[in-house]
C-alpha positions in Angstrom: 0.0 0.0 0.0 1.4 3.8 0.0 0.5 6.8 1.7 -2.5 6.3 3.6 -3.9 4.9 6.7 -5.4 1.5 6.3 -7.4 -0.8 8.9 -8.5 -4.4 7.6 -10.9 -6.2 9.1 -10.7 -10.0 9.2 -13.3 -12.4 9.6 -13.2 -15.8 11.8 -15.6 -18.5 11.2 -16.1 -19.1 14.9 -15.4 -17.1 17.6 -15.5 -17.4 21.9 -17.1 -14.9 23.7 -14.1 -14.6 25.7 -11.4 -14.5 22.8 -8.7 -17.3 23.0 -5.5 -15.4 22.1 -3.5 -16.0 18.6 -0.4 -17.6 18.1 1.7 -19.7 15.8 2.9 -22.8 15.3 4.9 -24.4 12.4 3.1 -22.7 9.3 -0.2 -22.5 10.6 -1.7 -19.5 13.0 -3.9 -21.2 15.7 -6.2 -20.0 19.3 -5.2 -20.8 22.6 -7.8 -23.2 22.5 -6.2 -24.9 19.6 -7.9 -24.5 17.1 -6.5 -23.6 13.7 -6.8 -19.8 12.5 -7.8 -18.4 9.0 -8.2 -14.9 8.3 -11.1 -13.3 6.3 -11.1 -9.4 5.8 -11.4 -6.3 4.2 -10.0 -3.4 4.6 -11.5 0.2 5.2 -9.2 3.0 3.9 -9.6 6.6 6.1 -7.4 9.2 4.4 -5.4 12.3 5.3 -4.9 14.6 2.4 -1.4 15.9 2.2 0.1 18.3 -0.7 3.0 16.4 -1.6 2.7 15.9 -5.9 2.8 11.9 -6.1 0.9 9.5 -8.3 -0.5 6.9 -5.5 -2.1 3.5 -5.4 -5.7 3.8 -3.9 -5.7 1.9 -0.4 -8.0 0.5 2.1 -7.5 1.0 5.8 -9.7 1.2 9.2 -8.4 4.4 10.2 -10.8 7.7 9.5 -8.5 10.2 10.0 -4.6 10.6 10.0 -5.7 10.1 14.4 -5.2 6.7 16.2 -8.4 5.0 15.1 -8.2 2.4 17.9 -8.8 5.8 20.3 -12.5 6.7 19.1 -14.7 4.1 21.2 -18.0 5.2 19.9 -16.9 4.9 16.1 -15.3 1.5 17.0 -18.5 0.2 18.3 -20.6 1.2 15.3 -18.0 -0.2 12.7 -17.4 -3.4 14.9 -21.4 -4.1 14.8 -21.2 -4.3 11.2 -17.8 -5.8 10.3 -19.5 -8.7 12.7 -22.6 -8.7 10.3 -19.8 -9.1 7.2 -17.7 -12.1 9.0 -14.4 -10.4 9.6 -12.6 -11.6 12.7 -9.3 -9.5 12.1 -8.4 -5.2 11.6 -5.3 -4.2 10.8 -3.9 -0.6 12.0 -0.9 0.8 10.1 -1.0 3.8 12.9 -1.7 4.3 16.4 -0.8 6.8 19.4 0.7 4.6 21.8 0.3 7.4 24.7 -4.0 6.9 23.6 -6.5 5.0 25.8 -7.8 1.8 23.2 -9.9 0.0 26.3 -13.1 0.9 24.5 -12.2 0.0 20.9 -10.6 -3.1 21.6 -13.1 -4.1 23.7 -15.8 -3.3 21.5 -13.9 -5.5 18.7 -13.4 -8.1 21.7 -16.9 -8.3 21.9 -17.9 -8.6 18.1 -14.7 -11.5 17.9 -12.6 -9.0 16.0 -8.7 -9.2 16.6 -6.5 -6.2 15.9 -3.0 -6.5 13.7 -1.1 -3.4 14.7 1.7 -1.6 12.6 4.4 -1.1 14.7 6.0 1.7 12.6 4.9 5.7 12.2 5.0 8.4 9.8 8.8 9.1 11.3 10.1 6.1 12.0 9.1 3.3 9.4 12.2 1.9 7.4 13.0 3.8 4.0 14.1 1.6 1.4 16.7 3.6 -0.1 18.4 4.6 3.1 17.4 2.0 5.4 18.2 2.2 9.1 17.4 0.7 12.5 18.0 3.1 15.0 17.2 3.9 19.2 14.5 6.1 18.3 12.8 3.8 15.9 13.6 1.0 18.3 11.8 2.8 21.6 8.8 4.1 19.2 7.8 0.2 18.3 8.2 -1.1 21.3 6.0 1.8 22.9 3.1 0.3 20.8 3.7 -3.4 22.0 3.5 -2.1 25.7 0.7 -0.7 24.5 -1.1 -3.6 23.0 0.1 -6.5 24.6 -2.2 -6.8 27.0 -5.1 -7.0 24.9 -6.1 -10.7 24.3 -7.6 -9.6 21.0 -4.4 -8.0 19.9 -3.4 -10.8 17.2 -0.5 -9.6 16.0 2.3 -6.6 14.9 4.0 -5.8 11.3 7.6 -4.1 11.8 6.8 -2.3 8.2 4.4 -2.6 5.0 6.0 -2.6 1.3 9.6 -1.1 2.5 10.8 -3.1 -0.6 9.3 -2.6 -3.9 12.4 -3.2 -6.2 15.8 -5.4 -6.5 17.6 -2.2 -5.5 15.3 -1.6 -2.5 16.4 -5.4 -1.4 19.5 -3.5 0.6 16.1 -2.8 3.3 15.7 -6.1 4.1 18.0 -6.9 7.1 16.8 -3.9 8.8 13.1 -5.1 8.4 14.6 -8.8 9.9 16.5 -6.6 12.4 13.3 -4.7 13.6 11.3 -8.0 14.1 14.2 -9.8 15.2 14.8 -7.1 18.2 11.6 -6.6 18.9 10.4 -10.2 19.6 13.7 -10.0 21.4 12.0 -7.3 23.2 8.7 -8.4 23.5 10.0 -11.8 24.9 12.4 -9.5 27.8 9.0 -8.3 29.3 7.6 -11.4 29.9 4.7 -10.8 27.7 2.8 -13.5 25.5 4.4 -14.5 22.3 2.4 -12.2 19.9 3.2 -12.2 16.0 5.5 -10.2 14.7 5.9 -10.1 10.8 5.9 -7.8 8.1 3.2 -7.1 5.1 4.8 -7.2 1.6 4.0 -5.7 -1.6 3.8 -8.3 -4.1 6.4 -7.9 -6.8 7.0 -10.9 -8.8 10.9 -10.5 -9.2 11.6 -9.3 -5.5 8.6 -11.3 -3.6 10.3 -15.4 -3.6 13.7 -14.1 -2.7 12.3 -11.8 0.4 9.4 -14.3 1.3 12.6 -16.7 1.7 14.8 -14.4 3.5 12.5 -13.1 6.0 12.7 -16.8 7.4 15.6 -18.1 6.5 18.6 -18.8 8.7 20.0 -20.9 11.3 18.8 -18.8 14.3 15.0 -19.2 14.9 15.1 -16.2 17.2 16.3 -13.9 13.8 13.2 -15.0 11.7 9.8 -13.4 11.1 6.8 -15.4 12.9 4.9 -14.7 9.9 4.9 -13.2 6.2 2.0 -11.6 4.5 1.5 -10.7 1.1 -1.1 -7.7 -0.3 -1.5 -8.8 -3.4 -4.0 -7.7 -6.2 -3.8 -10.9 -8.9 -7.3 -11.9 -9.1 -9.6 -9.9 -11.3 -13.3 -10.3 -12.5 -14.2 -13.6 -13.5 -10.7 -14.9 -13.0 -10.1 -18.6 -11.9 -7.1 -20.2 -9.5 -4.9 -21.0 -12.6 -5.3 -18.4 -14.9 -5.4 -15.5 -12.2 -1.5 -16.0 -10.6 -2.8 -18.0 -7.4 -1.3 -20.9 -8.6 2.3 -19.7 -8.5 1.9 -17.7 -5.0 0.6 -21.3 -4.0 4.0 -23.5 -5.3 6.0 -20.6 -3.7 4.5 -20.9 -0.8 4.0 -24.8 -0.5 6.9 -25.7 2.1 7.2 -22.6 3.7 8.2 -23.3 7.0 6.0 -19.6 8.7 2.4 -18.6 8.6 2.1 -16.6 5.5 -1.5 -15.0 4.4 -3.0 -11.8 2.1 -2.3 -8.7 4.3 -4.2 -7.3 1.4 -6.2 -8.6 -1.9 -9.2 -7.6 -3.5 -9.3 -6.4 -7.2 -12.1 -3.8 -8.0 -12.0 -3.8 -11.9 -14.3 -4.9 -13.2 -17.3 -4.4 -11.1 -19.7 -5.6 -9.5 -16.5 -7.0 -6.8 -17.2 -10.8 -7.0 -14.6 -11.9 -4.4 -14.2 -15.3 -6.2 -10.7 -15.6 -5.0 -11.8 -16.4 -1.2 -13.3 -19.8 -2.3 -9.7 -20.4 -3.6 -7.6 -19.0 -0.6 -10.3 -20.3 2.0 -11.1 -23.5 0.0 -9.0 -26.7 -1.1 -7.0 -24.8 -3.4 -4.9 -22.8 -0.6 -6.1 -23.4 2.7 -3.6 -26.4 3.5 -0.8 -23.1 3.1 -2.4 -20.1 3.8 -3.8 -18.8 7.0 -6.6 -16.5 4.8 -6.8 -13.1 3.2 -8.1 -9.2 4.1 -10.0 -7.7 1.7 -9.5 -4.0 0.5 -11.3 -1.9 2.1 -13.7 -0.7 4.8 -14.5 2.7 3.6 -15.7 3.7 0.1 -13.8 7.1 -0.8 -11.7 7.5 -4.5 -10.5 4.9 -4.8 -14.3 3.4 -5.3 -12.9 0.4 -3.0 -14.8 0.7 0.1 -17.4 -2.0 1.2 -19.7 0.8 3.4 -19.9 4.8 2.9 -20.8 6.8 5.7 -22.5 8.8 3.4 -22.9 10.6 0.3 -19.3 12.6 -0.6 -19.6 15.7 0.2 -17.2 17.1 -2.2 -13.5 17.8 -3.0 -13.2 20.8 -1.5 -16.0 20.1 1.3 -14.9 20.7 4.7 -16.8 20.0 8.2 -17.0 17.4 11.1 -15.7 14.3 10.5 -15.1 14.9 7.0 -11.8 14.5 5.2 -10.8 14.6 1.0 -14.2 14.9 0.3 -16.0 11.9 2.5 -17.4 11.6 5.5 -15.1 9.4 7.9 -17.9 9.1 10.9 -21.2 7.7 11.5 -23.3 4.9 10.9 -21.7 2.6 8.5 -23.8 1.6 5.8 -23.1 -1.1 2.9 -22.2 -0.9 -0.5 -24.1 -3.6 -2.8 -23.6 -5.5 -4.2 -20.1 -5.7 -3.0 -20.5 -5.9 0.6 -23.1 -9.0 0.5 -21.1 -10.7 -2.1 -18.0 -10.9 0.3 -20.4 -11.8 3.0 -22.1 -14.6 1.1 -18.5 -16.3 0.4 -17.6 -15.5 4.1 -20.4 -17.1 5.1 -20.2 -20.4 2.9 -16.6 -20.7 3.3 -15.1 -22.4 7.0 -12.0 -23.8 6.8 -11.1 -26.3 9.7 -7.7 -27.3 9.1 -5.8 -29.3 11.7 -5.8 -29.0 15.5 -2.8 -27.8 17.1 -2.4 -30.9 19.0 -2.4 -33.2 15.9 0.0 -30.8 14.1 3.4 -31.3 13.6 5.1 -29.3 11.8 7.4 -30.9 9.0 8.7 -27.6 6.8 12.2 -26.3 7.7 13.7 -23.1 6.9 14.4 -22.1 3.3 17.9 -21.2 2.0 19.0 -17.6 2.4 18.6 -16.1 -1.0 22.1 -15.2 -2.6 23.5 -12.2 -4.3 22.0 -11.8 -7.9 22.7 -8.3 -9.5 19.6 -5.7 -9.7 17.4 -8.5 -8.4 18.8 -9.1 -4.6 21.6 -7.1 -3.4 21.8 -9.1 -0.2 24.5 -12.2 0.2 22.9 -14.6 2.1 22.5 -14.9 5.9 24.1 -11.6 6.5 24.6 -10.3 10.3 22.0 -8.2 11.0 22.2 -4.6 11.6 22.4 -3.1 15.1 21.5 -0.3 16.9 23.0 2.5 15.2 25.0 0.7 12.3 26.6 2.2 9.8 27.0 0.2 7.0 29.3 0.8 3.7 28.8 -1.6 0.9 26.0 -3.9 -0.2 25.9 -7.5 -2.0 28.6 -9.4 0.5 29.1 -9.4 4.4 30.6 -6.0 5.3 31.7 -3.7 7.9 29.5 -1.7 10.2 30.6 0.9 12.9 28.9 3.0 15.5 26.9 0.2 16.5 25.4 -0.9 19.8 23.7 -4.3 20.2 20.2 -5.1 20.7 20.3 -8.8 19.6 22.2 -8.4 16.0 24.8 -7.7 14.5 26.3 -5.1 11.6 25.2 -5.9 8.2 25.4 -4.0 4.6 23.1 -0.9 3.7 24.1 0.8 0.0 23.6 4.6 -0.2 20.5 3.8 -3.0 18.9 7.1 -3.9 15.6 7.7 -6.4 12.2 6.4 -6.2 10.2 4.0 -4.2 7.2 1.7 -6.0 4.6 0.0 -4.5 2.8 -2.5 -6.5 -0.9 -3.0 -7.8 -3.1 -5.1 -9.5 -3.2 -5.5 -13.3 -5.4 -8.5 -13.8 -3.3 -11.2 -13.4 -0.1 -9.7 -13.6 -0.7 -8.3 -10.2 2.3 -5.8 -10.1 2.3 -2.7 -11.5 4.2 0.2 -9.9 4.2 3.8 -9.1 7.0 5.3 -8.1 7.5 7.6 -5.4 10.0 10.4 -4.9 12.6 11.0 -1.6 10.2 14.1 -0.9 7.3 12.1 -0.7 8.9 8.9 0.9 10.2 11.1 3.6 6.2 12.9 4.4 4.4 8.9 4.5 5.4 5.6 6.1 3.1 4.1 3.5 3.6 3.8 0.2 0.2 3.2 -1.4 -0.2 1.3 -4.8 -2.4 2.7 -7.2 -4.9 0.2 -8.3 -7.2 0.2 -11.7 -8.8 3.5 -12.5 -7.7 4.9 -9.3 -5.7 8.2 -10.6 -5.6 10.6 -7.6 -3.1 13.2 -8.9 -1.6 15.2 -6.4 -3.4 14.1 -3.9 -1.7 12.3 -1.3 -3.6 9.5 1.1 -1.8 7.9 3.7 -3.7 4.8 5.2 -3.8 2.8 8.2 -4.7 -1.0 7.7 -6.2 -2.7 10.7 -7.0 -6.6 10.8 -9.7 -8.6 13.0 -9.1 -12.3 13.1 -11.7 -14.1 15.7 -11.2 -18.2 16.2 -11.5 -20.8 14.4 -11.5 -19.9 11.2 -9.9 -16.2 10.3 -11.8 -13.7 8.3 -10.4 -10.2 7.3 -10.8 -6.6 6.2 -8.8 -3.8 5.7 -9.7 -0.2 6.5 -7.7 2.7 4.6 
């Protein structure tokens, strides 16, 4: 995704009224109870308009405004009424104020069986691809989220960063994102809390996404790999079908991959009506044995002619007033689009994965190879140390020096001094990756980078969107709020 705050909801098939917690095992995401998990969502896109001149990817995201969505009880409860009518069981928040009281919005998903995927990464300290660092500041600001999260049994899971790397060159990012997981499960696991997810949400670029889908879990050291990998990908449109749409390949990549790897974000809106097909394949026989679901994009209709409920009619470009932001109305009762939001519904509804108890599972994948150096495609040579605290680093493609470092649990690696554009991917049918590129300027104003999706042209308007999941028992469900 790019600029813009995104929240995605995510469906369970089942939930308890007191929710069992999430957690993983092998490749599979499960409750505390032990049952398996599988995500279904969408994802609800609320936008903050900023004047920085950038062609953007439209995005879905549960967050209104550019404020902490999770801190506006009375909004929460209205959405999470409805998201429980649709089936989601997951949000996912790309931004929240970690100094913000979230008991009432948390327990209002709590009590519709909605679990919460939390970015932990902000519009100043989320990792740039083409000067990528890992420093105290960024380090303090994530872990400030997880203390404030953790103790929320509906809190499913965090993402240390969403579509840092979008080209072969940006590849240079990728042990700081490893670096950022790696010290803050290290972290997470210092305070004595509960082993909550930590994994990142990748844009999915066919030359890049194997070799970072690999190296994200890859290694000899359990402790340096993510606990899960998600993908937003955009592959299936219209009347599409598993072979002809791209699924099959995601599906062989992803066949013996030894994490839990799901959609972060999917949902192609060209052509419409939105048929959602591609949940009968990720939810069904197809997929399910691999992946752990899907979130849908998004929550709220605005542009981007995504959203699954409007709050109203727009008021406008230039329209200004409570609650309203670029033109829409980000507050009120929530009401559904048709036919798009029953059609996800009805495929929600018909499709409930079971999969395998945690008690009968045992898990058989083991880590892939680290990917090696190939030139333009992945600048990084193998299982590099990891970046510390402060690193310098001063060459890229082979193990290499760092100084000024101090530990947190890894060690110096290589960053390059890349300079130029960021790209974030789309959909285009089933090609699923076309880019938009992004300039230093505008990477530095957004920690997203949103893709621009079919007929979505913005211009120079900017959105940046938070993306919020909801996962609820034994089954997952999810939607994604921009």
């Amino acid at each position: 995704m790019g600029p813009g705050a995104l929240v995605c909801l995510l469906a369970l098939a089942t939930y308890a009224a007191a929710l069992a917690t999430i957690q993983t095992k092998g490749s599979k995401l499960f409750t505390s109870d032990g049952a398996q998990f599988y995500i279904k969502g969408t994802c609800r896109r609320v936008t903050l308009l900023i004047t920085l001149p950038l062609t953007l990817s439209p995005g879905v995201a549960y967050q209104l405004t550019n404020d902490d969505p999770l801190a506006q009880g009375d909004q929460c409860k209205l959405d999470a009424s409805l998201m429980k009518t649709l089936g989601a069981n997951s949000i996912r928040v790309y931004h929240v104020d970690p100094t913000a009281n979230h008991d009432a919005c948390m327990s209002a998903f709590s009590d519709a069986g909605i679990y919460a995927w939390i970015d932990l990464d902000t519009f100043s300290t989320y990792i740039l691809a083409n000067n990528p660092e890992w420093n105290q500041t960024m380090y303090s600001s994530y872990a400030s989220v997880i203390d404030a999260f953790h103790n929320y049994d509906n809190t499913a899971g965090f993402f240390v960063g969403n579509e840092v790397l979008t080209t072969g060159a940006s590849s240079v990012a990728a042990p700081y994102v490893k670096a950022a997981a790696t010290d803050m499960k290290a972290y997470r696991n210092s305070k004595g809390y509960r082993n909550i997810p930590i994994g990142y949400s990748a844009a999915d670029i066919a030359d890049l996404r194997p070799n970072l889908q690999n190296y994200l879990a890859c290694g000899s050291n359990s402790s340096e790999a993510l606990d899960f990998f998600a993908l937003n990908a955009y592959e299936w449109c219209g009347q599409s079908t598993y072979d002809t749409s791209g699924y099959q390949f995601l599906q062989q990549n992803a066949s013996n991959y030894n994490i839990p790897i799901y959609f972060s974000e999917t949902g192609c809106q060209t052509p419409k009506p939105r048929t959602f097909d591609d949940q009968a394949a990720i939810l069904g026989s197809d997929m399910d044995g691999t992946w752990s679901g899907a979130i849908i994009y998004e929550w709220i209709e605005e542009t981007n002619d995504y959203g699954l409920i409007s709050y109203g009619a727009s008021a406008g470009p230039t329209a200004t007033g409570n609650g309203v932001v670029a033109g829409y109305t980000r507050t009120g009762t929530p009401t559904p689009i048709s036919p798009d939001f029953e059609n996800l519904s009805t495929h929600w509804a018909t499709l409930t994965p079971t999969g395998v108890s945690m008690s009968a599972y045992s898990p058989s994948a083991t880590a892939p190879s680290c990917p090696a150096f190939t030139s333009g495609a992945w600048l990084v040579s193998g299982d590099v140390p990891l970046p510390t605290i402060g690193a310098v680093s001063h060459s890229v493609g082979s193990t290499s020096a760092a100084s000024s470092a101090t530990s947190t649990g890894g060690s110096a690696t290589s960053q390059s001094s890349q300079t130029g554009s960021q790209s974030s991917s789309g959909s285009s049918g089933s090609s699923g990756t076309t880019a938009a590129s992004s300039s230093g300027a505008a990477a530095a104003a957004s920690s997203k980078s949103a893709a621009m999706r079919p007929s979505q042209a913005i211009g120079s308007d900017w959105y940046l969107g938070f993306l919020l999941l909801v996962i609820p028992a034994s089954a997952s469900l999810g939607l994604a709020l921009l």
